[in-house]
ChimeraX commands (.cxc) that place a marker at each C-alpha (Angstrom):
marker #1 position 0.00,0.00,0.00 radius 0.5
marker #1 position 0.84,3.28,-0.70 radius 0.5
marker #1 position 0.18,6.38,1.68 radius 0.5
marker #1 position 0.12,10.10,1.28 radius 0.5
marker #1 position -0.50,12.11,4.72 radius 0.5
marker #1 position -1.10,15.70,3.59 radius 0.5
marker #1 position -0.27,17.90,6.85 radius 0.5
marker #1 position 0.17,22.10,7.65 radius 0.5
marker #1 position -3.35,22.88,7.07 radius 0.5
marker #1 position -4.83,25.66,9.11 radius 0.5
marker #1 position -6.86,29.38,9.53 radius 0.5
marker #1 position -5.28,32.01,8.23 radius 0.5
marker #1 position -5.78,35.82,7.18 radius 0.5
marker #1 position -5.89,37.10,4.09 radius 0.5
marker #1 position -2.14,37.76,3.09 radius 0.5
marker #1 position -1.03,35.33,4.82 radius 0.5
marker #1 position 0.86,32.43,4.39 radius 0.5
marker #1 position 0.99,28.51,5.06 radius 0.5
marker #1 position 3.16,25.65,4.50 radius 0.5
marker #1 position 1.61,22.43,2.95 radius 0.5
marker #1 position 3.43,18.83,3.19 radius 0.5
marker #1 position 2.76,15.43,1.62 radius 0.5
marker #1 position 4.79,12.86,2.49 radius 0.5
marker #1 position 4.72,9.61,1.18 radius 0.5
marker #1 position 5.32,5.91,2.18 radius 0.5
marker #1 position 4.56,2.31,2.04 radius 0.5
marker #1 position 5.65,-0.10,-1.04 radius 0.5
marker #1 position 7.98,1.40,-4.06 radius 0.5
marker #1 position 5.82,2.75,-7.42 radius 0.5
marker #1 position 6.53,4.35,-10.67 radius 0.5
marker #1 position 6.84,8.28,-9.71 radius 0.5
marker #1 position 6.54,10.87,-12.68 radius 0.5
marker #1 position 4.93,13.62,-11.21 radius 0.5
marker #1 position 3.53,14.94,-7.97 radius 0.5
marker #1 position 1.02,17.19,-7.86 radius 0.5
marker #1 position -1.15,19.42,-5.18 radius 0.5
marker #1 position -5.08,19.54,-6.32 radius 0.5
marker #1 position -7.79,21.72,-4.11 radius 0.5
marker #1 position -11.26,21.52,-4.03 radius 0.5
marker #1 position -13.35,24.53,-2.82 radius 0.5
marker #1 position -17.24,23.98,-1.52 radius 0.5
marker #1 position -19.55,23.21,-4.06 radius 0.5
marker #1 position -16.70,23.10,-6.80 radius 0.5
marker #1 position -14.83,20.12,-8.44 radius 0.5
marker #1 position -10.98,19.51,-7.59 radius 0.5
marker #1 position -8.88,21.29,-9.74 radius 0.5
marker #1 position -5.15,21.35,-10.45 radius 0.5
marker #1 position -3.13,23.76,-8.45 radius 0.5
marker #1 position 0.53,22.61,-9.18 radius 0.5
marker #1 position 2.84,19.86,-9.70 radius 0.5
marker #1 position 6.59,18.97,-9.95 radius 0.5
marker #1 position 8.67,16.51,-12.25 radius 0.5
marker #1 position 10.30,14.66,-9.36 radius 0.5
marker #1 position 12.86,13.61,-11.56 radius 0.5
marker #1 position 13.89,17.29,-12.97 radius 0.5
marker #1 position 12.18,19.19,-10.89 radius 0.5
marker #1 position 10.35,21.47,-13.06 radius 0.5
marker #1 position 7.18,23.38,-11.56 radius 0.5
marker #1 position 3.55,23.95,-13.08 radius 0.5
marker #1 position 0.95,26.31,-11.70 radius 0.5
marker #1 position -2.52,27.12,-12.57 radius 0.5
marker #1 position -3.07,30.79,-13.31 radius 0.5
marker #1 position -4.30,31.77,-10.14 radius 0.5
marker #1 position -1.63,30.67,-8.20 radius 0.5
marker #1 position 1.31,31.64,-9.76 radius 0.5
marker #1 position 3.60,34.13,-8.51 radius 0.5
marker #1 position 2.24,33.75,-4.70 radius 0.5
marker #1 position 2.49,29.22,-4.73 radius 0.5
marker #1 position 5.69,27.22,-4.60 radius 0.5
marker #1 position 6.09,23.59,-5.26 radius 0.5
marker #1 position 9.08,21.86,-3.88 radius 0.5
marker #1 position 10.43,18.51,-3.03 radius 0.5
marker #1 position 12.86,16.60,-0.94 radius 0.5
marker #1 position 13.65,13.27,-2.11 radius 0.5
marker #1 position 15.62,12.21,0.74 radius 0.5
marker #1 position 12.73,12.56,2.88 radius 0.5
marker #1 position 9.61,11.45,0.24 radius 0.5
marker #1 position 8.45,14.57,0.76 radius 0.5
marker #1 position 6.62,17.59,-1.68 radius 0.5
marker #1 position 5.67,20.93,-0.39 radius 0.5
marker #1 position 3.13,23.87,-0.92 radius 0.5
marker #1 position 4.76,27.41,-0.19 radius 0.5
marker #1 position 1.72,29.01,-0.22 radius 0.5
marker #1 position 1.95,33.19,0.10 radius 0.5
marker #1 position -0.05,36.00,-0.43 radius 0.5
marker #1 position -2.90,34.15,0.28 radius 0.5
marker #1 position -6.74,35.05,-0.82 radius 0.5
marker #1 position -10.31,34.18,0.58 radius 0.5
marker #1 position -10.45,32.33,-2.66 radius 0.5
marker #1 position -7.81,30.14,-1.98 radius 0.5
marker #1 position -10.13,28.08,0.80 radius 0.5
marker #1 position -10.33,24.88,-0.06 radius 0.5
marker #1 position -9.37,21.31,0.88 radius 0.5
marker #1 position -5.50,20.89,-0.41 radius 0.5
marker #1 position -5.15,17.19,-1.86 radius 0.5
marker #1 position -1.46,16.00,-2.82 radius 0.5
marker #1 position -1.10,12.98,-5.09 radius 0.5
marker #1 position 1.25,11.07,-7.17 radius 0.5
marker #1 position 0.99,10.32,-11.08 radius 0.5
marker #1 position 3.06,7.10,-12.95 radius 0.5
marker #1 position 2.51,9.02,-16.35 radius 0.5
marker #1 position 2.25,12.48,-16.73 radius 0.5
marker #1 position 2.56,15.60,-14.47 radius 0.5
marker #1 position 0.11,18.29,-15.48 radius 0.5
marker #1 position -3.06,17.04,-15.49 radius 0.5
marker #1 position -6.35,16.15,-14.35 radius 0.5
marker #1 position -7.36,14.33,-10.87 radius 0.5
marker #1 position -8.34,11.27,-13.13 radius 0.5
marker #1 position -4.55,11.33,-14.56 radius 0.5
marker #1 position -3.42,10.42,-10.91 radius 0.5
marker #1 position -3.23,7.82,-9.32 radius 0.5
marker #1 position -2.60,7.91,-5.15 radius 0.5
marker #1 position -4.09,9.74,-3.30 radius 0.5
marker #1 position -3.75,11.81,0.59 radius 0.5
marker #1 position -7.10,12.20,2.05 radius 0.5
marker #1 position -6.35,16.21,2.53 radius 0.5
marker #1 position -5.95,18.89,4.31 radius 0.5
marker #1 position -8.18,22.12,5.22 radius 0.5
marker #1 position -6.94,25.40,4.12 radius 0.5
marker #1 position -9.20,28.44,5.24 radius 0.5
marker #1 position -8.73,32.12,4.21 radius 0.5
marker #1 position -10.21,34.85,6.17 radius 0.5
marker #1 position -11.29,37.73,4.32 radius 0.5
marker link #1:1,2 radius 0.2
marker link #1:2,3 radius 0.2
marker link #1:3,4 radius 0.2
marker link #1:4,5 radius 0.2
marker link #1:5,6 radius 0.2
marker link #1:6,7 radius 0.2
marker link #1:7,8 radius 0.2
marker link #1:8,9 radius 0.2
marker link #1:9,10 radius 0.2
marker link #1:10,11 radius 0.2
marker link #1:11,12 radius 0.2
marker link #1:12,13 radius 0.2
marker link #1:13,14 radius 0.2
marker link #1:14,15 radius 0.2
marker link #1:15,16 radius 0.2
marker link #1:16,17 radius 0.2
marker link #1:17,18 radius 0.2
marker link #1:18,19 radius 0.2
marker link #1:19,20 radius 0.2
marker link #1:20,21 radius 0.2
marker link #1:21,22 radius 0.2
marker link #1:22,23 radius 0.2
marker link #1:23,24 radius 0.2
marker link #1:24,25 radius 0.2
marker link #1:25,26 radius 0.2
marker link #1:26,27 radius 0.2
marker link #1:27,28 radius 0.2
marker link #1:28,29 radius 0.2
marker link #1:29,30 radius 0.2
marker link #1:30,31 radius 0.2
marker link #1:31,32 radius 0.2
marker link #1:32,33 radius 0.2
marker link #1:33,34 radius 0.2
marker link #1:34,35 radius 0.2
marker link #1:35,36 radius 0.2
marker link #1:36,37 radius 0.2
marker link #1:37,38 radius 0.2
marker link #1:38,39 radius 0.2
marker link #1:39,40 radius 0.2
marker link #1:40,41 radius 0.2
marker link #1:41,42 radius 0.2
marker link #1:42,43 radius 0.2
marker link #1:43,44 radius 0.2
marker link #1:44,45 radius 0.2
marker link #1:45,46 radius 0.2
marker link #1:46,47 radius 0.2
marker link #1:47,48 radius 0.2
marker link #1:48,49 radius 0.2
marker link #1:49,50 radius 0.2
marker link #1:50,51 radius 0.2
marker link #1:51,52 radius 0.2
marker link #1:52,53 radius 0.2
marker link #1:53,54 radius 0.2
marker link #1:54,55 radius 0.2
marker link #1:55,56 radius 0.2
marker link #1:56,57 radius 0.2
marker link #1:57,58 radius 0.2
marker link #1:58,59 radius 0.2
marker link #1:59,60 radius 0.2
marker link #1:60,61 radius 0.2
marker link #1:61,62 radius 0.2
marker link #1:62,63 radius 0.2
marker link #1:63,64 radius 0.2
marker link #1:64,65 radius 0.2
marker link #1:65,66 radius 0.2
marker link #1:66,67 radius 0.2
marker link #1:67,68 radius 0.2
marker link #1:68,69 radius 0.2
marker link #1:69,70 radius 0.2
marker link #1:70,71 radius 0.2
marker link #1:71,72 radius 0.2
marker link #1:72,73 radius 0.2
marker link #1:73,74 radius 0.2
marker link #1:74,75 radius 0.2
marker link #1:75,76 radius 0.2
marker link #1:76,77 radius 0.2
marker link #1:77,78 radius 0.2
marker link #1:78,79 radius 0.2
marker link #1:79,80 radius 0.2
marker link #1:80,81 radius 0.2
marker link #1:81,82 radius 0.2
marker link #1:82,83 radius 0.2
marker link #1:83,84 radius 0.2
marker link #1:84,85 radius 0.2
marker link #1:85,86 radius 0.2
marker link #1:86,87 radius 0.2
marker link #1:87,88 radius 0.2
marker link #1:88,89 radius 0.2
marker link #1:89,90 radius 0.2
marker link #1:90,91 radius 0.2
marker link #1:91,92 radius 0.2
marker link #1:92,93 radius 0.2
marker link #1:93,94 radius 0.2
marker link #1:94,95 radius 0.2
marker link #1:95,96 radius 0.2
marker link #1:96,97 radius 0.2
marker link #1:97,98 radius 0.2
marker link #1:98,99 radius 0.2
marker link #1:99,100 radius 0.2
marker link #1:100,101 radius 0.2
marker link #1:101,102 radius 0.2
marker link #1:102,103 radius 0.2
marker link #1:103,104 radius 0.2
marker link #1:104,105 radius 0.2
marker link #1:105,106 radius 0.2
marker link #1:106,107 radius 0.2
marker link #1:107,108 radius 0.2
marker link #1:108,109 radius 0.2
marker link #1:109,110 radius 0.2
marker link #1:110,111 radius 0.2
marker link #1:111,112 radius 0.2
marker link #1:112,113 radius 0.2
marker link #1:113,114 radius 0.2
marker link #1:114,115 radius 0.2
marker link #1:115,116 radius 0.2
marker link #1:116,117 radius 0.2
marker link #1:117,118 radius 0.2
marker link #1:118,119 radius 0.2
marker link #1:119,120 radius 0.2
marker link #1:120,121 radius 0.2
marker link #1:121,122 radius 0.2
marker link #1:122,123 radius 0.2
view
């Protein structure tokens, strides 16, 4: 089994800032890309941004970029959300996950999984 505990969650204020982490365990997979997906209330989980873990490169959605970071450390199994700057808009639930094939893309290109973690903006 594979597991992906999602953790640095919490209330903020608008302008603020938060640190996400996903690490991940359990047996060895195929690792292309890692990527951080949110889903706001009453909306469908969307991209957010993702990493090559072999190169490194970064993706963002438009809304994100300039104020989001993705990172890794592959010593530790670890990815990271540098999250800045943040907006009311950005409340959501932050999902990390791991894809065998491809690094932008949708949820359904993905395929494990952390169960999340709550990121609330106060206006």
């Amino acid at each position: 089994q594979v597991q992906l505990v999602e953790s640095g969650g919490g209330l903020v204020q608008a302008g603020g800032s938060l640190r996400l982490s996903c690490a991940v365990s359990g047996r060895t997979f195929s690792r292309y890309g890692m990527g951080w997906f949110r889903q706001a209330p009453g909306k469908e989980r969307a991209f957010a941004a993702a990493i090559n873990w072999s190169t490194g490169s970064t993706y963002y959605t438009d809304s994100v970029k300039g104020r989001f970071t993705i990172s890794r450390d592959n010593a530790k199994n670890t990815v990271y959300l540098q999250m800045n700057s943040l907006k009311p808009e950005d409340t959501a639930v932050y999902y990390c996950a791991t894809s065998s094939r491809t690094v932008v893309g949708g949820p359904g290109a993905y395929d494990y999984w952390g169960q999340g973690t709550q990121v609330t903006v106060s206006s």
